[in-house]
C-alpha positions as CSV (number, residue, x, y, z in Angstrom):
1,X,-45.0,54.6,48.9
2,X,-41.0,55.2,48.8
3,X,-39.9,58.3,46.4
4,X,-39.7,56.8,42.8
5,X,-36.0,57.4,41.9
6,X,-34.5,57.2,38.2
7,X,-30.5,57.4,37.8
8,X,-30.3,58.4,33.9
9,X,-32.7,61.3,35.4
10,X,-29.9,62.2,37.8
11,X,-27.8,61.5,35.0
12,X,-28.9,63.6,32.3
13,X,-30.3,66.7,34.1
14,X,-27.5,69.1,33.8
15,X,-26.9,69.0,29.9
16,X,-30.5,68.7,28.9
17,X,-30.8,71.6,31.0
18,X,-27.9,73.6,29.3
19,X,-29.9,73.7,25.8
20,X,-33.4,74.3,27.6
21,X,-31.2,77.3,29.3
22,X,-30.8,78.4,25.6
23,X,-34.3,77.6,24.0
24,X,-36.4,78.2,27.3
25,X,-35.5,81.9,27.7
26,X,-38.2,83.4,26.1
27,X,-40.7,80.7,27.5
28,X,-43.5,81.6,30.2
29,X,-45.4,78.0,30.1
30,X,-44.2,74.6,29.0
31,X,-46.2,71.0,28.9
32,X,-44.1,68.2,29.9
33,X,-45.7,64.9,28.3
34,X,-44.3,62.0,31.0
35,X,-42.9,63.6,33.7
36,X,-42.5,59.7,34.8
37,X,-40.7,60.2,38.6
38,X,-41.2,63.9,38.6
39,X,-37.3,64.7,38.9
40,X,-36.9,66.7,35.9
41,X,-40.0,68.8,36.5
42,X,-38.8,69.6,40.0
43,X,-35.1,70.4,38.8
44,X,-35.7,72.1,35.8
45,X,-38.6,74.1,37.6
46,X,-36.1,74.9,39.7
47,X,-33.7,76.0,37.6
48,X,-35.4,77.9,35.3
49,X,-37.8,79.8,37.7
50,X,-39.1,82.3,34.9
51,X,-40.8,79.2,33.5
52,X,-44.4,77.5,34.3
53,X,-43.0,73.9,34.4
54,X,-46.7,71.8,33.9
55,X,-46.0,68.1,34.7
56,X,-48.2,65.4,33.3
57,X,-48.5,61.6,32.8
58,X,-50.5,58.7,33.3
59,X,-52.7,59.1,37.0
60,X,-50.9,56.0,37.4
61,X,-47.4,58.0,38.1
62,X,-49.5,60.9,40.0
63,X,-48.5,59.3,43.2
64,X,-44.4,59.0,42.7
65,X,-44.8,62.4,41.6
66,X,-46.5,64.5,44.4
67,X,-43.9,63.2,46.5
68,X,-40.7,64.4,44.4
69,X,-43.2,68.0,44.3
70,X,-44.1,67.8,47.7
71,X,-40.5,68.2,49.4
72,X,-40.3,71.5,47.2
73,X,-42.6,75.2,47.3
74,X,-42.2,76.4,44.3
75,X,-44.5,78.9,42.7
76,X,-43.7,77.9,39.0
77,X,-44.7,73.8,39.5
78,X,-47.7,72.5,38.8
79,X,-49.2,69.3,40.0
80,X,-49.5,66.6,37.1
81,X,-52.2,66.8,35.2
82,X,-53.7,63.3,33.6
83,X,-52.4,62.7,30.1
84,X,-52.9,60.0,27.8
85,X,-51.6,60.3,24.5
86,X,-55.0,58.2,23.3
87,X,-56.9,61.1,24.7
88,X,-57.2,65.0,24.0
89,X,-54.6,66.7,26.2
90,X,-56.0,68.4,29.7
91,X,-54.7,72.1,28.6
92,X,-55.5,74.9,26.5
93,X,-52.4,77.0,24.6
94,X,-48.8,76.2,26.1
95,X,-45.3,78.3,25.1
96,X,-43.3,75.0,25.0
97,X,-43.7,71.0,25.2
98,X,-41.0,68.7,26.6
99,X,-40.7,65.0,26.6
100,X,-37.8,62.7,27.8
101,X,-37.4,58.8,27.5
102,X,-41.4,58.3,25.8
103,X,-40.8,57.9,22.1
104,X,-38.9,54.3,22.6
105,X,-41.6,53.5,25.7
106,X,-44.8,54.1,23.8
107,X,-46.1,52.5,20.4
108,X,-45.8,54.4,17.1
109,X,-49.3,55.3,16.7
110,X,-49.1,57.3,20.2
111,X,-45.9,59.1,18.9
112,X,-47.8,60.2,15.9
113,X,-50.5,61.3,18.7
114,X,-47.9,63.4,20.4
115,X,-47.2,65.6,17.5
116,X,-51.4,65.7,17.0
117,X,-51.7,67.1,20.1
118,X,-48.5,69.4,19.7
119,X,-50.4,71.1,16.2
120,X,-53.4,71.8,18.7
121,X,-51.8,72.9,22.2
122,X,-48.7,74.9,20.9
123,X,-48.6,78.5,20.6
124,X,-46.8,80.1,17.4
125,X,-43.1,80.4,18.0
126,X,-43.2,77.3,20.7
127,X,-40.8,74.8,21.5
128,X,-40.6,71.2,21.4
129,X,-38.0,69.4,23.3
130,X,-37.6,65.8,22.7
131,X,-34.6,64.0,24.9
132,X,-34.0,60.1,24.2
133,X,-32.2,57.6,22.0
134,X,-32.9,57.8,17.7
135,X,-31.9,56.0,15.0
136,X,-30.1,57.7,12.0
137,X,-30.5,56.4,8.1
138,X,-31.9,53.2,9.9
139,X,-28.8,52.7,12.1
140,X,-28.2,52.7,15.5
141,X,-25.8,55.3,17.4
142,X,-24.0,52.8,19.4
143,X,-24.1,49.2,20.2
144,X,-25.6,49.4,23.9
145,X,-28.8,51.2,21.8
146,X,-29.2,48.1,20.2
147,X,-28.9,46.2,22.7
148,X,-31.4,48.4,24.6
149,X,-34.1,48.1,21.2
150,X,-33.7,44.5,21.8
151,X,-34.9,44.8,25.4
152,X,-37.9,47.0,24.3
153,X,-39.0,44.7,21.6
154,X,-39.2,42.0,23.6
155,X,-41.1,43.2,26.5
156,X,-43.6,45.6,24.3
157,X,-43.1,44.7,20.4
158,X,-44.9,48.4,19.5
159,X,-42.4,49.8,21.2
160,X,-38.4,50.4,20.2
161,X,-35.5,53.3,19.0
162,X,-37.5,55.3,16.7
163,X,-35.9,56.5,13.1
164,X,-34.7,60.2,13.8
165,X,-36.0,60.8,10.0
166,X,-39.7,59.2,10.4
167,X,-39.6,61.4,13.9
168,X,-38.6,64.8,11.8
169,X,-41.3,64.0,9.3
170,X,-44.0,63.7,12.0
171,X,-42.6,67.2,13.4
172,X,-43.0,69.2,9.7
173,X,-46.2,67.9,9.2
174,X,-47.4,69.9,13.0
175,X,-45.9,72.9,11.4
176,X,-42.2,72.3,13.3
177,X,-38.6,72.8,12.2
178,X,-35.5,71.0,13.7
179,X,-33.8,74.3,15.4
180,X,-30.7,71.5,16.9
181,X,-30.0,68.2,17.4
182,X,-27.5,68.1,20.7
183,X,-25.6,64.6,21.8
184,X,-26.5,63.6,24.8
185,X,-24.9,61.2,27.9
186,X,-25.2,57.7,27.1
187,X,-25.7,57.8,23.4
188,X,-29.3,59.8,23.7
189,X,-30.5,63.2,21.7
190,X,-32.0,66.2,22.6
191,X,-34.2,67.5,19.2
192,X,-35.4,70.7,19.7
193,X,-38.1,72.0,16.8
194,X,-40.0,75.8,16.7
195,X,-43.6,76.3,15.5
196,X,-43.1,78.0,12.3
């Protein structure tokens, strides 16, 4: 199997990674739900090397991966776990939870999952880190997003740009409040919430 390779990963590392400098700092153990390629986990792991960067996804992905982890010794990365947001998550307590690019991938009901498993897995004072494209008041930030929701529709119709609102509404009810909301490269968002 050839290395998986995403561009918007290559992309969007270094200013996703300026606010997770910020948020991260006090963080020993973070969760991310789709590590998809496995590029971000090695980078960020990498670059924030006081952190416990778990990957996870689908045992589908496991292979593309281990191969991004394998050309790297790192201390702080962990092998993906399986997760399936239909299922209860493979760890106990964890500091921090980040996600990119899932929200518009998966349906509603596993978005409203996410958060579910975010009331039970995260600690008191954690973090949430979501990166990807939202809606605001029902509209779309630019026209390529709508273009984009189009696309999604059309190949999975549960799937689409979800409503920033709808997404902040989920968060509150898991005990979460929106801490920023940073503009992104190519019109996406990074929400970051804290366990109250």
């Amino acid at each position: 199997m050839t290395k998986p390779f995403s561009q918007a990963c290559e992309n969007n590392k270094t200013p996703i990674l300026e606010v997770l400098t910020k948020v991260l700092n006090k963080t020993k153990r973070l969760l991310e739900v789709g590590s998809g390629t496995g590029q971000h986990s090695v980078f960020f792991a990498e670059q924030l090397p006081h952190l416990q960067w778990q990957a996870s996804d689908r045992e589908v992905n496991h292979e593309g991966i281990n191969l991004w982890h394998s050309e790297v010794s790192l201390v702080n990365l962990h092998a993906p776990l399986p997760l399936d947001l239909n299922y209860d998550w493979p760890v106990d307590k964890v500091d921090a939870v980040y996600t990119a690019n899932t929200f518009h991938i998966v349906s509603w009901e596993l978005v409203e999952l996410f958060f579910k498993g975010v009331e039970r897995h995260l600690e008191s004072q954690g973090m949430v880190c979501i990166y990807g494209p939202f809606k605001y008041q029902g509209q779309f930030t630019s026209s390529s997003n709508e273009e984009f929701n189009r696309f999604l529709l059309e190949r999975d119709p549960l799937s689409g740009i979800r409503d920033f609102e709808a997404v902040e509404k989920l968060a509150k009810q898991a005990g979460l409040e929106l801490i920023s909301d940073t503009a992104m490269p190519a019109n996406n968002q990074l929400l970051v919430f804290k366990r109250q």
